[in-house]
C-alpha positions as CSV (number, residue, x, y, z in Angstrom):
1,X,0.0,0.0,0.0
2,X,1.3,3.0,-1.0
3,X,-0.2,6.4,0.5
4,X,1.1,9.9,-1.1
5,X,1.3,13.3,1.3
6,X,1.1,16.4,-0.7
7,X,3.9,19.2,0.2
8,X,0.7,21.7,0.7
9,X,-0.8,19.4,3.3
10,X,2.1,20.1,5.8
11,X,1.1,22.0,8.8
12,X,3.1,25.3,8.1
13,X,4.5,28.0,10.7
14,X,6.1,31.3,9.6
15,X,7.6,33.4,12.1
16,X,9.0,35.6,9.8
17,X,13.1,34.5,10.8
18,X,11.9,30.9,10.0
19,X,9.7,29.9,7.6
20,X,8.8,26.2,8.5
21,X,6.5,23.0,7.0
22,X,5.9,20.4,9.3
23,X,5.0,16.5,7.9
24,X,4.3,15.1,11.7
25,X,2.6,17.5,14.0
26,X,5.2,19.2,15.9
27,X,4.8,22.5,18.4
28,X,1.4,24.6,17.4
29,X,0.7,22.1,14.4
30,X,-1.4,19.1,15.8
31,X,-2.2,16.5,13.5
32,X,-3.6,13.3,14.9
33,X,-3.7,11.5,11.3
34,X,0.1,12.6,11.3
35,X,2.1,11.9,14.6
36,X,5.1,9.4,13.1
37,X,5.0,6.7,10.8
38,X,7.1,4.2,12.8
39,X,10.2,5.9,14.5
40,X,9.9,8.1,12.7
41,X,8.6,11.4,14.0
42,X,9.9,14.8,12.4
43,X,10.8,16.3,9.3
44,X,10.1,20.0,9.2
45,X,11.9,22.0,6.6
46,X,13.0,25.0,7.2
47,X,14.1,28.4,5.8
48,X,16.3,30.4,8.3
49,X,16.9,33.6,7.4
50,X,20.0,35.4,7.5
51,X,21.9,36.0,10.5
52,X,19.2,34.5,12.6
53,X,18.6,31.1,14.4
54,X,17.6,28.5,17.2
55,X,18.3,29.8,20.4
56,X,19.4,27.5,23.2
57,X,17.3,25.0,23.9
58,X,17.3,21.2,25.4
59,X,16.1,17.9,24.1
60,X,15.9,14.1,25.7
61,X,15.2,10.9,24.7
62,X,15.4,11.9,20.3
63,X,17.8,11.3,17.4
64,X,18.2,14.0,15.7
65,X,19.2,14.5,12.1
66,X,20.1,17.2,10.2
67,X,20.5,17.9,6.3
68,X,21.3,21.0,5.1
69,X,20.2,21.7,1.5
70,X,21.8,25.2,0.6
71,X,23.4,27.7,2.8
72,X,25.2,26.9,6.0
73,X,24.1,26.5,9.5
74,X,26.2,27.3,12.5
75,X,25.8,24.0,15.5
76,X,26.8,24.9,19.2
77,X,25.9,21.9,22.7
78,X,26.6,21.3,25.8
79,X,28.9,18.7,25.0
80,X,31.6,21.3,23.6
81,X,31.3,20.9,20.0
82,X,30.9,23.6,17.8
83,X,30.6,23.1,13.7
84,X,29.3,24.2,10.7
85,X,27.1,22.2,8.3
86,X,26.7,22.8,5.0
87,X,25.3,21.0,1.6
88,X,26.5,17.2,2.0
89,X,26.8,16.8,5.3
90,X,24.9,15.0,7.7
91,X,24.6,15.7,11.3
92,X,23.6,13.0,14.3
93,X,22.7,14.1,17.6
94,X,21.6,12.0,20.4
95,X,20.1,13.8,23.0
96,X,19.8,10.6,25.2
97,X,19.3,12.0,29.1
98,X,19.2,15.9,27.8
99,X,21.2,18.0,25.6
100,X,21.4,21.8,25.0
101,X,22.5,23.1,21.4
102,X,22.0,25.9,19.4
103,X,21.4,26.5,15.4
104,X,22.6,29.5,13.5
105,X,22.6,31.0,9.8
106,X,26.1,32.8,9.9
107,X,25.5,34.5,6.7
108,X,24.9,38.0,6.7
109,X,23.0,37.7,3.1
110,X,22.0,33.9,2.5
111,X,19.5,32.2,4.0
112,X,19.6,28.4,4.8
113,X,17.3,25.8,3.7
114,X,17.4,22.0,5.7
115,X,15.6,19.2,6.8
116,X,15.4,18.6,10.8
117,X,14.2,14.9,11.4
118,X,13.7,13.3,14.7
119,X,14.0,9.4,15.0
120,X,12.8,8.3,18.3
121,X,15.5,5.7,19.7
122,X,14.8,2.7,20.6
123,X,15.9,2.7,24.4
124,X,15.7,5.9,26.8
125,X,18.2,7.3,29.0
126,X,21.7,7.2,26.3
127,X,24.0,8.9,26.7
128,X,24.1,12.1,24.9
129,X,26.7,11.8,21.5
130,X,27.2,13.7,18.4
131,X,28.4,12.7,14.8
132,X,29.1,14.6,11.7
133,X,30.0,13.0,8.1
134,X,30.2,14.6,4.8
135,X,29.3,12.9,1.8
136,X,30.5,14.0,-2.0
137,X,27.6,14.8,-3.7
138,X,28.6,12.2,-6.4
139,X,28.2,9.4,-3.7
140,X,24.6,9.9,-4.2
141,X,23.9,10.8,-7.8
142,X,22.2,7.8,-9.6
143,X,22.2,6.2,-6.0
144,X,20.7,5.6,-2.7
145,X,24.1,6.4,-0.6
146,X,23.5,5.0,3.6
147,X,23.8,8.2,5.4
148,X,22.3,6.9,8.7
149,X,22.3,3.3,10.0
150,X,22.1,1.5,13.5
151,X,25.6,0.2,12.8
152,X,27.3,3.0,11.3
153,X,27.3,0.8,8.1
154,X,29.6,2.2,4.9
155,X,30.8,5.5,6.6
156,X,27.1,6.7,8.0
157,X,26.0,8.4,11.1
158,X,25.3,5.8,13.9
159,X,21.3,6.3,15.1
160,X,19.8,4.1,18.1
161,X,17.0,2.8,15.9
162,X,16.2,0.1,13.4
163,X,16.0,2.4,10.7
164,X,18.2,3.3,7.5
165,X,18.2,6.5,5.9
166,X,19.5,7.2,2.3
167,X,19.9,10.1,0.4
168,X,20.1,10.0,-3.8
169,X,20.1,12.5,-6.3
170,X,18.4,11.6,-9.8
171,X,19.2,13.0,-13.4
172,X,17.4,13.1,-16.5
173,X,16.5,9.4,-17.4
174,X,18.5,8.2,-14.0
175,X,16.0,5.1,-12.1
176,X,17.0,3.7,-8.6
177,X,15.2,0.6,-7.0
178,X,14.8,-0.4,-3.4
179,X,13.9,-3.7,-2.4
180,X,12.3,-3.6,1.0
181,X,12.5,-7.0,3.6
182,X,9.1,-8.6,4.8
183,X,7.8,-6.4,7.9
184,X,9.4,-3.5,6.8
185,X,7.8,0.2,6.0
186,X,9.6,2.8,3.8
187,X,9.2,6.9,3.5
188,X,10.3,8.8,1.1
189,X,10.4,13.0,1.1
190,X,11.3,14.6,-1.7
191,X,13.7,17.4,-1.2
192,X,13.9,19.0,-4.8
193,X,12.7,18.9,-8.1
194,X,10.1,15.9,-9.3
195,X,10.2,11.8,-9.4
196,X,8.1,9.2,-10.1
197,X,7.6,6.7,-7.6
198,X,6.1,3.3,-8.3
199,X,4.2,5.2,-11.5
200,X,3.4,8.1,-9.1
201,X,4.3,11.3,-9.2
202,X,5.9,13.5,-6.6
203,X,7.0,17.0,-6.2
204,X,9.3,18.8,-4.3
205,X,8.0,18.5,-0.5
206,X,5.7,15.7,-1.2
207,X,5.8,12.1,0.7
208,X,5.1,8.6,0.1
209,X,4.5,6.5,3.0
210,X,4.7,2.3,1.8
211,X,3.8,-0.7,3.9
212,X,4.1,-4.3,2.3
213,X,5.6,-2.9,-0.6
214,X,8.7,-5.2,-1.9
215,X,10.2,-2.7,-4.3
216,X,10.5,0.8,-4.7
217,X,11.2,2.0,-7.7
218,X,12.2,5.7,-8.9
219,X,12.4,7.7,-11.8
220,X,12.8,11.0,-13.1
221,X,13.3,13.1,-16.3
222,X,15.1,15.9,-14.9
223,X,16.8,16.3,-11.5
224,X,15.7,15.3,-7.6
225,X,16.6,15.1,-4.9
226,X,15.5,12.6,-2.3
227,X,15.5,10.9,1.5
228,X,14.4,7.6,1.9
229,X,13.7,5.9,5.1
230,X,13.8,2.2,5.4
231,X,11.9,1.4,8.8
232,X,11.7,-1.4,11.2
């Protein structure tokens, strides 16, 4: 079964510094149809605007991912590291028994467009950890490249969850397939540009939530950009 989510039907917040679409219901947006699908339980996208950001604030108990699209964003915690993130790399936090950290757009011009996702972990109470990998951009083109894996498989960011997530950019003509294992559920949110998934068609901030689907299969005449979630 495969069940599509429209970019438009995101809950939406715009506090003028950040202009944010929500596809689970997160803060003011409360969506009962749309609390997680499995462990997984945020992706908001964002828009920062320039020279503004996340003040300080504390999390527990989350994986937290983050994949900056264009611009750069500025990352400050608790646990003393400080670092920038910027187009092709992936950030993993673990907030565990609490974390503080802080997000910034250091750019006095740009603004910065990403993708915040939550994975809720599958025990409580770890301790707090951070990772940071970049990936060429050419790992991904024409490819589903592991960015984030339980077991920190080829080079990804190590989450506490059953759950793999890959990243792919697609070209004109370019087709990637996913075969999916018995039990498992698969999301897809597409980032940029257009793709055909399983003969339907998505654009840019739409979804496609499967359960009992054995392949996935993708196309696209022209260029995408795309997560996919394979979910315990």
């Amino acid at each position: 079964m495969i069940t599509l989510r429209r970019g438009r039907e995101r809950g939406h917040a715009n506090h003028g510094w950040l202009d944010s679409y929500h596809s689970f219901s997160f803060a003011d947006y409360y969506d009962p149809a749309h609390m997680h699908f499995g462990s997984l339980r945020v992706i908001n996208e964002d828009y920062v605007q320039p020279a503004q950001g996340f003040a300080t604030h504390g999390h527990r108990d989350m994986e937290i991912i983050t994949y900056v699209l264009e611009g750069a964003l500025e990352h400050k915690d608790s646990l003393g590291n400080g670092s920038v993130i910027r187009p092709g790399d992936v950030q993993r936090m673990s907030a565990g028994t609490g974390v503080l950290h802080s997000e910034f757009n250091p750019s006095a011009t740009e603004q910065v467009h990403l993708l915040q996702i939550w994975i809720l972990p599958d025990r409580k109470d770890l301790p707090p950890s951070y990772e940071q990998r970049h990936f060429d951009r050419e790992e991904l083109r024409g490819a589903l490249r592991l960015i984030a894996s339980p077991d920190g498989a080829a080079g990804s960011v190590r989450i506490h969850q059953d759950a793999r997530l890959y990243a792919a950019l697609l070209d004109e003509g370019g087709e990637i397939t996913h075969a999916t294992g018995k039990g498992r559920r698969v999301y897809v949110h597409l980032a940029r540009g257009g793709v055909s998934l399983n003969g339907r068609e998505l654009q840019a901030g739409d979804a496609a939530m499967l359960v009992d689907e054995r392949m996935v299969r993708l196309n696209k005449a022209g260029a995408a950009e795309l997560l996919l979630f394979d979910l315990g």
